[in-house]
TORFINU-738595 format. One record per residue (C-alpha): residue number from 1; residue in three letters; y, z, x. Coordinates in pm, 1 decimal. Layout:
BEGIN
ATOM   nr  rest         Y         Z         X
ATOM  NUM   ALA         Y         Z         X
...
REM end
This chain:
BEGIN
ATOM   nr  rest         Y         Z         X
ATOM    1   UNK    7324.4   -7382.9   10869.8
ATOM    2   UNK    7138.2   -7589.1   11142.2
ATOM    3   UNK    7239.9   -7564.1   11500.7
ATOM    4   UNK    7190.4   -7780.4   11791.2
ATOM    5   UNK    7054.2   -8094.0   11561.4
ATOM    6   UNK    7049.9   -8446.2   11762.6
ATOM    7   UNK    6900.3   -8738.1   11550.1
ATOM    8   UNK    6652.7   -8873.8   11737.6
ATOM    9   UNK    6686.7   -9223.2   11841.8
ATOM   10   UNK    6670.1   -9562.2   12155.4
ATOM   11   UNK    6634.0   -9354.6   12434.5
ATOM   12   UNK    6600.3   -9006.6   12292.1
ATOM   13   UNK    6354.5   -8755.7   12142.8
ATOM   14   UNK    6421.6   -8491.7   11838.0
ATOM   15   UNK    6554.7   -8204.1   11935.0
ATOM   16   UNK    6481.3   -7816.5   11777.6
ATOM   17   UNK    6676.5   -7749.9   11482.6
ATOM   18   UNK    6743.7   -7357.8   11372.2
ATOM   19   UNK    6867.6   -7164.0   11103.7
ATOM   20   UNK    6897.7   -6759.2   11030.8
ATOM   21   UNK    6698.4   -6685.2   10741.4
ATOM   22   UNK    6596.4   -6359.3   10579.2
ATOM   23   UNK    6265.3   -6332.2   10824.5
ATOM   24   UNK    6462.0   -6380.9   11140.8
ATOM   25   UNK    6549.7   -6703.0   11329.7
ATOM   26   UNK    6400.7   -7039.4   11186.2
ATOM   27   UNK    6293.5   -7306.0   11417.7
ATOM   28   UNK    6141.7   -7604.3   11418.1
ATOM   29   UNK    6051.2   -7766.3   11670.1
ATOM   30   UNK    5957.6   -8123.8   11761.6
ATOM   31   UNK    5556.5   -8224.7   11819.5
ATOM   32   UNK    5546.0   -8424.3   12160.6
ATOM   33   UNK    5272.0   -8608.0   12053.4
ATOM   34   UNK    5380.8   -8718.3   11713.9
ATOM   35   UNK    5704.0   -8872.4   11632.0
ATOM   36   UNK    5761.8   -8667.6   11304.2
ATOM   37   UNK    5619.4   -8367.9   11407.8
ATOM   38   UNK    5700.7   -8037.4   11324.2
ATOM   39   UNK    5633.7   -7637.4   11431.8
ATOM   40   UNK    5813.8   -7364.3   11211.3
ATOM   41   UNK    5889.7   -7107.7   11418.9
ATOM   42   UNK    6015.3   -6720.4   11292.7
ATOM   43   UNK    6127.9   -6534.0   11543.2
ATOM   44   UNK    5952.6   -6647.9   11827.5
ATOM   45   UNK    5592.4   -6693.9   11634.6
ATOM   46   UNK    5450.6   -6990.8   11462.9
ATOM   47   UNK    5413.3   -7062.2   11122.5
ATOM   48   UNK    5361.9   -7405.0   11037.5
ATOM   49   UNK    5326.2   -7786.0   11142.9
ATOM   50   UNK    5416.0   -8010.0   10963.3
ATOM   51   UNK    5373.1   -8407.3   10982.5
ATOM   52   UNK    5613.8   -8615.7   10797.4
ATOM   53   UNK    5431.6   -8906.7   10862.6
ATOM   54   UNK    5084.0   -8769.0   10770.8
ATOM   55   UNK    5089.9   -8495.6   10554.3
ATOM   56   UNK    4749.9   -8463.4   10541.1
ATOM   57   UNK    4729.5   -8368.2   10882.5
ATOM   58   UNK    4692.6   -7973.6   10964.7
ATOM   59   UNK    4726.5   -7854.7   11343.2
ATOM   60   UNK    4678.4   -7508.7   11285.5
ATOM   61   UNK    4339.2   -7427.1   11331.5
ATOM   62   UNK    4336.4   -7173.3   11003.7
ATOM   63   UNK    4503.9   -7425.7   10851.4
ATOM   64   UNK    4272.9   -7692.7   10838.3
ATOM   65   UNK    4010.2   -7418.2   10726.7
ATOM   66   UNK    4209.7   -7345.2   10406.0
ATOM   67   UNK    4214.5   -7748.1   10411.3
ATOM   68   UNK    3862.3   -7741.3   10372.0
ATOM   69   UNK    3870.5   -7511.0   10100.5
ATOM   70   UNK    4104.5   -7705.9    9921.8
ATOM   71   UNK    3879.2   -8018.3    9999.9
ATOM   72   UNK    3587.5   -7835.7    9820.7
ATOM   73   UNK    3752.3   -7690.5    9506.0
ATOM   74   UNK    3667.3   -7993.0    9313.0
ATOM   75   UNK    3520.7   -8369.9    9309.3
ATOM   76   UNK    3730.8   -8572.6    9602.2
ATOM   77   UNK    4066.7   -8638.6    9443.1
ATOM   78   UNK    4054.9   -8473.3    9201.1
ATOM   79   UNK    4359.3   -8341.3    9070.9
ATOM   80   UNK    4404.6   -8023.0    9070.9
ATOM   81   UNK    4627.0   -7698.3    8980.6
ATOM   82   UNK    4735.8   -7462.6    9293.2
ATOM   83   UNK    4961.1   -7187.4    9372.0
ATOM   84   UNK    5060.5   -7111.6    9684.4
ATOM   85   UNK    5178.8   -6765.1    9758.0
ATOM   86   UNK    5403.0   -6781.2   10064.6
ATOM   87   UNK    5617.8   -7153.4   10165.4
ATOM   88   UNK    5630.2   -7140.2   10517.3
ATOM   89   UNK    5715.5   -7514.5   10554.0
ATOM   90   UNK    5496.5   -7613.5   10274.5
ATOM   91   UNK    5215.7   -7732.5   10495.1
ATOM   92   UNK    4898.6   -7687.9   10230.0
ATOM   93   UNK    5160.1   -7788.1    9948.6
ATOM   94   UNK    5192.6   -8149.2   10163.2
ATOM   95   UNK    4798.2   -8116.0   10226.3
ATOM   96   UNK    4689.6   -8119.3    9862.0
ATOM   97   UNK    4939.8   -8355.5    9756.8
ATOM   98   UNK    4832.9   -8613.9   10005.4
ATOM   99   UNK    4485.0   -8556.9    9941.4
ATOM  100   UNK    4439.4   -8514.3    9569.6
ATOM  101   UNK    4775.1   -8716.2    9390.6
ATOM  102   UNK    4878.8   -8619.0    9053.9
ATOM  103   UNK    4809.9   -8232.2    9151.5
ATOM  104   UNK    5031.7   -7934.0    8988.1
ATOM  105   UNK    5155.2   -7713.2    9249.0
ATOM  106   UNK    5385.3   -7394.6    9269.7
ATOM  107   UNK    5534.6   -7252.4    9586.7
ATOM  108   UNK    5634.8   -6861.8    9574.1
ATOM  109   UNK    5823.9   -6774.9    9850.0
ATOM  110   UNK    6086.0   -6479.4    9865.7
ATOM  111   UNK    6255.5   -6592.9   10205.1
ATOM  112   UNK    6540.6   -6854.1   10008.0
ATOM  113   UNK    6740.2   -6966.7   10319.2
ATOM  114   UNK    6396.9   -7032.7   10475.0
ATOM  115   UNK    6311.7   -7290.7   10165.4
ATOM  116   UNK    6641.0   -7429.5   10199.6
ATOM  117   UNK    6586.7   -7493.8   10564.1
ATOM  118   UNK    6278.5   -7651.2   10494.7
ATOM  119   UNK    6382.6   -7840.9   10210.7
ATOM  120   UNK    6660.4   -8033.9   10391.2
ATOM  121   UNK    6477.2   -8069.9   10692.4
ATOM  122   UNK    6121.2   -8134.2   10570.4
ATOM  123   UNK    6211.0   -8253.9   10233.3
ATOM  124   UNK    5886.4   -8315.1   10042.0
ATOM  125   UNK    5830.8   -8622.8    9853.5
ATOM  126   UNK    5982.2   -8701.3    9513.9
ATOM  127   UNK    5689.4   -8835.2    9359.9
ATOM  128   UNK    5476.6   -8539.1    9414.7
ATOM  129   UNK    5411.5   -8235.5    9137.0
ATOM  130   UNK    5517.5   -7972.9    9390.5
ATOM  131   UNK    5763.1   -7676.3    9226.3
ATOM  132   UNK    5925.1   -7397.8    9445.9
ATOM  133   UNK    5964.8   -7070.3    9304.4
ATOM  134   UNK    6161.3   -6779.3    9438.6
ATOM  135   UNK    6120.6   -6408.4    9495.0
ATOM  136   UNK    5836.6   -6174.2    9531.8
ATOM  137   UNK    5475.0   -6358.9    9563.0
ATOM  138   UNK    5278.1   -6052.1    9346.2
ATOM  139   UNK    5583.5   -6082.8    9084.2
ATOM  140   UNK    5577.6   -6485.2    9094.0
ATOM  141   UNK    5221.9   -6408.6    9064.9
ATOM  142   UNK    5224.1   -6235.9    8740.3
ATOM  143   UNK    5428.3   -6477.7    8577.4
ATOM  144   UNK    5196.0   -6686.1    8559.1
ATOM  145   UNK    4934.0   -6719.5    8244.3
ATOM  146   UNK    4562.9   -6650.3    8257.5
ATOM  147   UNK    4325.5   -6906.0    8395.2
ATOM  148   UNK    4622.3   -7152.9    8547.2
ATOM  149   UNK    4485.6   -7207.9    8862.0
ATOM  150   UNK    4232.5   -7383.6    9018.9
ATOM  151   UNK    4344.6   -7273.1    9362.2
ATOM  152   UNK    4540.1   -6978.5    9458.9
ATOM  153   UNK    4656.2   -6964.2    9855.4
ATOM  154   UNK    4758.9   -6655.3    9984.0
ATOM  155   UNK    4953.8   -6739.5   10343.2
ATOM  156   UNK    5258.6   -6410.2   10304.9
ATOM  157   UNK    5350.6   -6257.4   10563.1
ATOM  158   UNK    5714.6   -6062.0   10700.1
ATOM  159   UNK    5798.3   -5979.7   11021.0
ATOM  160   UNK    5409.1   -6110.9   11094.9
ATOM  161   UNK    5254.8   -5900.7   10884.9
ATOM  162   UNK    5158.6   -5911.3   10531.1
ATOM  163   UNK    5302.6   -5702.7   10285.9
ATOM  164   UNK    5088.8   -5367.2   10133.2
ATOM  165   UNK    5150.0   -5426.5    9798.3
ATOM  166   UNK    4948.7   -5799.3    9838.9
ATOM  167   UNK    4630.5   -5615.6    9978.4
ATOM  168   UNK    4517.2   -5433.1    9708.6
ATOM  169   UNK    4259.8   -5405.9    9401.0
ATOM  170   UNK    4499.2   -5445.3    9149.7
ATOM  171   UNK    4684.4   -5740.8    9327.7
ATOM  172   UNK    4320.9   -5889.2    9370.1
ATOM  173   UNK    4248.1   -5873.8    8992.0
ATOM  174   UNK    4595.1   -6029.3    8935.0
ATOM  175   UNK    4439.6   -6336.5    9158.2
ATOM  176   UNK    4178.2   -6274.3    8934.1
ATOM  177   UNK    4338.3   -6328.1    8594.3
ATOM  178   UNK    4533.1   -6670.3    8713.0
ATOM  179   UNK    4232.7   -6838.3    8811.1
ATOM  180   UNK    3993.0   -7069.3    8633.8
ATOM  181   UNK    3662.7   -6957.6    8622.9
ATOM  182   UNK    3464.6   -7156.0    8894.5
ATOM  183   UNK    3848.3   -7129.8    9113.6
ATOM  184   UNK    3880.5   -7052.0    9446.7
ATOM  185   UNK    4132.5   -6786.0    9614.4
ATOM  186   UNK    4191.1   -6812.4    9973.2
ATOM  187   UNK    4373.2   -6530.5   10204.6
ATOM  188   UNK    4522.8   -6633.8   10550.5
ATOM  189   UNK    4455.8   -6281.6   10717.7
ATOM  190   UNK    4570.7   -6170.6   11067.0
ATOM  191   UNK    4414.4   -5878.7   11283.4
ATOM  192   UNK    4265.5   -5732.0   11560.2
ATOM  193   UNK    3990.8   -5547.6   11717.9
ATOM  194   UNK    3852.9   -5343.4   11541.9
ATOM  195   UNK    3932.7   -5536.0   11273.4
ATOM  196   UNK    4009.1   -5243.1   11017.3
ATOM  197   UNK    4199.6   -5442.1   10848.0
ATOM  198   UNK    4000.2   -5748.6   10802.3
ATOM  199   UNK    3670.0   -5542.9   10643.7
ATOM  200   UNK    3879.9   -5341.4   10438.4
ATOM  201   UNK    4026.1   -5653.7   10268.6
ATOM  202   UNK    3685.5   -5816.1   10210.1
ATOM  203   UNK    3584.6   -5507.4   10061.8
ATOM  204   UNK    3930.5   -5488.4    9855.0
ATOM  205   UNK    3848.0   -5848.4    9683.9
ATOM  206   UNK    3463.2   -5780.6    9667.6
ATOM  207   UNK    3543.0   -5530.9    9406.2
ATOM  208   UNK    3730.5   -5790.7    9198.8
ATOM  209   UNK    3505.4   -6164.2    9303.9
ATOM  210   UNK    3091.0   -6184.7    9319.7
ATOM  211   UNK    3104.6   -6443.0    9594.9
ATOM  212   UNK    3306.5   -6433.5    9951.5
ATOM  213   UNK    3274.1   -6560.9   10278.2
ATOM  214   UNK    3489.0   -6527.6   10609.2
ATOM  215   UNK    3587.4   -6790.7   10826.5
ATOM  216   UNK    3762.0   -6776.5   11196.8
ATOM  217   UNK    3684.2   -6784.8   11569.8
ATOM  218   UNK    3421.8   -6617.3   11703.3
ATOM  219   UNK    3645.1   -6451.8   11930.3
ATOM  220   UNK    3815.5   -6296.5   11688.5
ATOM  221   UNK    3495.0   -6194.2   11479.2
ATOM  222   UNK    3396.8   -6050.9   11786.0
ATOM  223   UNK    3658.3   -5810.6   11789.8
ATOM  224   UNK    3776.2   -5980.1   12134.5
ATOM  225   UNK    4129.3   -6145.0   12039.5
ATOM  226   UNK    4376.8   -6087.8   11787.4
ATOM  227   UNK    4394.5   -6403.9   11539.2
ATOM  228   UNK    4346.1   -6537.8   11186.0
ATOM  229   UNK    4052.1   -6493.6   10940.5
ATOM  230   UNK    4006.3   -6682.8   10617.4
ATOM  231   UNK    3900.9   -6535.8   10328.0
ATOM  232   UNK    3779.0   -6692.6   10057.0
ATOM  233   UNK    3634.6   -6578.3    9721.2
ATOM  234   UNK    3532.0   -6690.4    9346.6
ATOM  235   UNK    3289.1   -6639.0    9079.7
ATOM  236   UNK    3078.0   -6928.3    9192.0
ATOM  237   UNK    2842.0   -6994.4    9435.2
ATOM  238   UNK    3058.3   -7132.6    9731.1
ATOM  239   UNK    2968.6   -7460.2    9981.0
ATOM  240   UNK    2907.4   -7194.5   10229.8
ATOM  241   UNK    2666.0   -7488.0   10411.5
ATOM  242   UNK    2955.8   -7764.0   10350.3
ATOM  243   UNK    3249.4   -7497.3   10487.5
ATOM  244   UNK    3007.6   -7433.2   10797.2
ATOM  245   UNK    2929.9   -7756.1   10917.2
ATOM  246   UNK    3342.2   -7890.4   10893.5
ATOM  247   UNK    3415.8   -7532.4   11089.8
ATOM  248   UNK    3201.8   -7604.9   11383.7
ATOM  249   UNK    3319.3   -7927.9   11366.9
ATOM  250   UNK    3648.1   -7839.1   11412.2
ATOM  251   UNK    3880.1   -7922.7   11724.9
ATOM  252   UNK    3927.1   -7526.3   11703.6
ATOM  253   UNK    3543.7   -7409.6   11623.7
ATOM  254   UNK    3456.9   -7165.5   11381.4
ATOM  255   UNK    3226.0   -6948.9   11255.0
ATOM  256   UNK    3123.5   -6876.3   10891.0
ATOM  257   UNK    3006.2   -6530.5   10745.9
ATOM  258   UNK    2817.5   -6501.6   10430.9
ATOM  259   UNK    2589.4   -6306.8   10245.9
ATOM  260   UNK    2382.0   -6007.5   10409.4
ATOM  261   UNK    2592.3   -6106.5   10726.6
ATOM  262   UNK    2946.6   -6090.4   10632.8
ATOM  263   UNK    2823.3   -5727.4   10446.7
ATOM  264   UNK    2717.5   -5654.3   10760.1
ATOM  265   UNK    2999.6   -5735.3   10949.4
ATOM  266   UNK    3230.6   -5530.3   10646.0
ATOM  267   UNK    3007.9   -5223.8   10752.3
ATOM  268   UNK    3066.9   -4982.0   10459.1
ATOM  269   UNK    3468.0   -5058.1   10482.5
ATOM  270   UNK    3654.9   -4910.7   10162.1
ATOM  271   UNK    3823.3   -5073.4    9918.6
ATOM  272   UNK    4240.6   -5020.0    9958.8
ATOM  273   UNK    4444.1   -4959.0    9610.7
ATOM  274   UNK    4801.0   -4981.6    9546.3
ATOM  275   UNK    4801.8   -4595.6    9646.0
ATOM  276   UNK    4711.6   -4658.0   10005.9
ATOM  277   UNK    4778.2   -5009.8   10057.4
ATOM  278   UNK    4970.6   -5058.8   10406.9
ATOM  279   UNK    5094.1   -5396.4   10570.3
ATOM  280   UNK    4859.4   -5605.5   10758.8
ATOM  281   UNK    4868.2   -5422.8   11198.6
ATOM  282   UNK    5120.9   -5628.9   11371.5
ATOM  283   UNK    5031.6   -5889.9   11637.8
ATOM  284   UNK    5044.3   -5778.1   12005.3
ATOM  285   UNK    5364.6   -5933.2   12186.9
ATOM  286   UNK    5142.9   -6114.5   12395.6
ATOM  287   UNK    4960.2   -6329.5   12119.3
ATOM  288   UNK    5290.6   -6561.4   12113.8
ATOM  289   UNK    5334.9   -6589.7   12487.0
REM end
């Protein structure tokens, strides 16, 4: 399956390793600056990092903010249940296991040559509570039993976009239903200016969750870059002040929008249903050059 695989060793440095997989050409690709290093690569755009020898370090700047949020969901170490809808190369999977042992975690991922690319070159530690599912993330999703989560990370996307049928009311009450009351659901979203897309899908999970804020550059709040937002959401109050201070802390800063200001920002955007639901606008070629 692999191609073009040299062990690294005296006198030599990893090499990229790929494999076809259902969403294109796999790659991953060696960190220069750590030994065990990782990028997942699809096509051309990244997905993941991964560090073998520190799995609780995240490179990706939206990474590290869902990070946060999985920091926050409960007491430090703290066990806890999560489901993570999309694998990628099981970055927030590693994340959580490193920082809160003993955690329950499933892994939906549809793309199965991907997982068993990642599997045998990333394998993930035998010790830790970590189950892979495959096929669909809104079917894994509903096969699941009320209140099971404590965490549910939404990360899907297919050809760089995410999927219609995972942007709508009823796949936000589905969220809904899995989660604990006082749980947290996260969304790894991806857009542009004029960010349609973004203030339609905080108005999509308002309908279904009291309490939401957005997280991401400012750039790309600003409607000046394409790039990721985080969106997270529950029916508790959320560390809005805790998530604000780590996010301008960041090596990558960001910004925080709550409250009268992230309603603001949503300016009157509608809800999307199953009906209307369409995939998440594609990146310009020029965001992975």
């Amino acid at each position: 399956m692999a191609k073009g695989k040299q062990k690294p060793g005296r006198g030599r440095t990893a090499e990229a390793v790929t494999a076809r997989v259902d969403g294109g050409l796999a790659e991953l690709v060696p960190d220069r600056d750590r030994p065990r290093g990782r990028t997942l690569l699809i096509d051309g755009a990244p997905q993941s990092h991964v560090d073998l020898d520190d799995p609780a370090y995240l490179d990706f700047a939206y990474q590290r903010r869902l990070g946060h949020i999985a920091d926050l969901v409960a007491p430090p170490g703290r066990p806890v249940q999560v489901l993570h809808l999309g694998g990628g190369a099981f970055t927030l999977a590693r994340y959580v296991a490193a920082t809160r042992p003993r955690s329950t975690q499933q892994i939906v991922e549809i793309d199965a040559p991907l997982v068993a690319f990642v599997r045998a070159e990333l394998p993930l530690e035998s010790t830790w509570r970590v189950r892979v599912r495959g096929g669909d993330a809104r079917e894994g999703l509903g096969k699941l039993p009320d209140g099971w989560a404590d965490l549910i990370i939404a990360d899907v996307f297919s050809g760089a976009r995410t999927p219609a049928h995972l942007t709508s009311t009823e796949f936000a009450a589905e969220v809904r239903r899995v989660l604990r009351p006082g749980g947290f659901y996260a969304a790894n979203l991806a857009d542009g200016p004029p960010l349609a897309y973004v203030k339609a899908q905080i108005a999509t999970v308002g309908t279904v969750f009291p309490e939401l804020c957005l997280t991401a550059d400012p750039a790309v709040l600003r409607g000046r870059r394409f790039g990721n937002a985080v969106l997270l959401a529950s029916d508790r109050e959320l560390p809005v002040a805790e998530l604000t201070r780590r996010a301008a802390t960041d090596p990558h800063q960001g910004r925080v929008e709550h409250g009268r200001a992230l309603a603001d920002f949503t300016g009157g955007a509608a809800p999307v249903t199953d009906v209307d639901a369409r995939p998440s606008p594609a990146p310009p070629p020029s965001v992975f050059e």
